[in-house]
N, C-alpha and C positions, 0 to 999 in steps of 0.2 A: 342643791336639791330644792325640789316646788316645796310649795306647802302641805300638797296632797302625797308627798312625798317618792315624786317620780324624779331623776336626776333630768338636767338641762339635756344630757344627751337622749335619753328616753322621750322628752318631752319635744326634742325635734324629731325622732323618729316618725312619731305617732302623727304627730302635724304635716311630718313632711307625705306621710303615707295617707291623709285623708286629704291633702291636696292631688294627690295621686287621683284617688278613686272619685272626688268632685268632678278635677277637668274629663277625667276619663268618660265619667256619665253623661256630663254636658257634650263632649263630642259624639260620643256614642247616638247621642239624641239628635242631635243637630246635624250632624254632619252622615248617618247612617251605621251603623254598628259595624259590618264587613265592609265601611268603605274607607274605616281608621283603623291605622296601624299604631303599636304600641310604642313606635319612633317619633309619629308624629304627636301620640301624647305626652311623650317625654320632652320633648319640642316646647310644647306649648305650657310644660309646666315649668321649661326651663333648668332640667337636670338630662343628664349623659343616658341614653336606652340601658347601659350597666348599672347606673343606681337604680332606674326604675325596675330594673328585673330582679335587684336586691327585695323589693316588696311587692312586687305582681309578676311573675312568670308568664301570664297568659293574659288575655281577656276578657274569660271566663273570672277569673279572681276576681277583676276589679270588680263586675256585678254581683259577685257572691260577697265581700266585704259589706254589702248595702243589706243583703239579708242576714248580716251579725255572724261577720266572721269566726266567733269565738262561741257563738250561739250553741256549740254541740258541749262543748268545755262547760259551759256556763251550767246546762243542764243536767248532766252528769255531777257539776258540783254541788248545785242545789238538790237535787233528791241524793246525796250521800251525804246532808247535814241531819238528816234523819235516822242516820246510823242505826238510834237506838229504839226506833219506833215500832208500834206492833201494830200499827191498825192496815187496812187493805193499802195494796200497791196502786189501785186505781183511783183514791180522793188525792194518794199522794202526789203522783202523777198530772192529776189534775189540776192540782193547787200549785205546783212547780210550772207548768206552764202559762198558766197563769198570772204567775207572779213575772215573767217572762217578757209575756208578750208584747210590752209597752215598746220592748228593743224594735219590733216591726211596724216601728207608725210613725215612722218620720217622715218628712214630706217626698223626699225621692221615692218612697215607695212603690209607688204606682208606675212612672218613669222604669225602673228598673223591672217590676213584672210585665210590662210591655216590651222589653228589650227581650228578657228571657223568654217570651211567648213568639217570639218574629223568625226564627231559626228552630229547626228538628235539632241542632246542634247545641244549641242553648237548653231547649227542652229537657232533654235527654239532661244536662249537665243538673237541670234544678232537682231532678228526680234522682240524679246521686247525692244532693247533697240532703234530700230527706230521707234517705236511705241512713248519709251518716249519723243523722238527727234521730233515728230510730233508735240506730244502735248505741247511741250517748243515753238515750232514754234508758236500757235495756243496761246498760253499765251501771247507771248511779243505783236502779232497779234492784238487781243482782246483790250491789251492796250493803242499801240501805234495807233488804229484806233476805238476806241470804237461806231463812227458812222456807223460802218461798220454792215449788220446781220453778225451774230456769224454764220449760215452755209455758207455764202460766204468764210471767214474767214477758217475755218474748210477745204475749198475746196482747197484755197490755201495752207495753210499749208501743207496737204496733197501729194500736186501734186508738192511742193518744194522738199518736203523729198523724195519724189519718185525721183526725179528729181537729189539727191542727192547719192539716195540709185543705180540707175541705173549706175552715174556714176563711182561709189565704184566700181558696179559689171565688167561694162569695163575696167575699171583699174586694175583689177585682171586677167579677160579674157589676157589683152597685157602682161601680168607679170612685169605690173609696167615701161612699154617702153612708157606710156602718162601721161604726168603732171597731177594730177586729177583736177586743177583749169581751164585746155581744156575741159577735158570732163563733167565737169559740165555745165559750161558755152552751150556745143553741145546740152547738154540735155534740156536747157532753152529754147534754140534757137529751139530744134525742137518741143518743149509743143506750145511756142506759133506762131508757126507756124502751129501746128494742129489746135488751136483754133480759127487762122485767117480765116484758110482754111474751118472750118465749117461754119463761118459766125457768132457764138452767140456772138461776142461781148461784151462779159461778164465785160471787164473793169476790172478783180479782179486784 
């Protein structure tokens, strides 16, 4: 067992699955996205297409692994450490993703939003996987405020992901020239300044 106490077989898995998703990016890029097969990635990483479909099934996966595969788990975890909290769902929400976001700033990033932007196919796929990130939101949500209605709830989660998904889209627009932890935070900042501005007082 490591130190950090993952066992040697755990710790080749994970190795062997983020050499997976490295070659697979760099070919994707270099070589054109539909114009590499997942043979030839397993080829070039030097394992059997059976072990490689033991951690990627698709194509699709490999680029999603780069936007934090576990990113919905993660968030779902962190707003249900708040179990026993009473204040609004929406600082909470906000401060859990926040505390978050660093997951999406590693240098492929931008590499990989260019990939999922090249294909209606791709697209489509990023928009299910903020879909599942809503509903992670709307999970830990639910939990760590169960006095809450489940559509208030529903509304925040929503309008975080959005909130989250918009500041993705400005940070791609700059070519990655603003921290994404600014422009998220811009995004919060002007939700609830719209909501002030209307008056409903919603409290969420």
């Amino acid at each position: 067992m490591t130190a950090d106490g993952e066992t040697l077989r755990e710790r080749r898995q994970r190795e062997t699955k983020e050499q997976i998703a490295r070659t697979g990016l760099r070919m994707f890029s270099e070589g054109g996205y539909d114009e590499t097969s997942l043979a030839e990635v397993a080829a070039r990483v030097g394992i059997s297409a059976r072990t490689l479909f033991h951690y990627f099934r698709t194509k699709p996966e490999i680029l999603a692994y780069w936007l934090d595969d576990d990113f919905a788990a993660a968030l779902t975890a962190r707003l249900r450490e708040d179990r026993n909290g009473a204040g609004p769902a929406w600082p909470l929400l906000r401060e859990a993703l926040a505390a978050l976001v660093g997951r999406h700033q590693g240098p492929e990033s931008l590499t990989v939003d260019r990939l999922f932007a090249s294909t209606p196919s791709l697209r489509a796929h990023k928009q299910a996987i903020y879909a599942e990130w809503e509903d992670a939101a709307f999970a830990g949500l639910t939990a760590a405020r169960p006095q809450e209605p489940e559509h208030r709830l529903r509304t925040v989660a929503m309008l975080g992901i959005g909130c989250l998904r918009l500041a993705l889209g400005a940070r791609y627009a700059a070519e990655y020239s603003v921290r994404l932890d600014r422009l998220l935070a811009e995004q919060f900042a002007a939700v609830a300044a719209a909501v002030e501005g209307s008056g409903s007082g919603t409290g969420a």
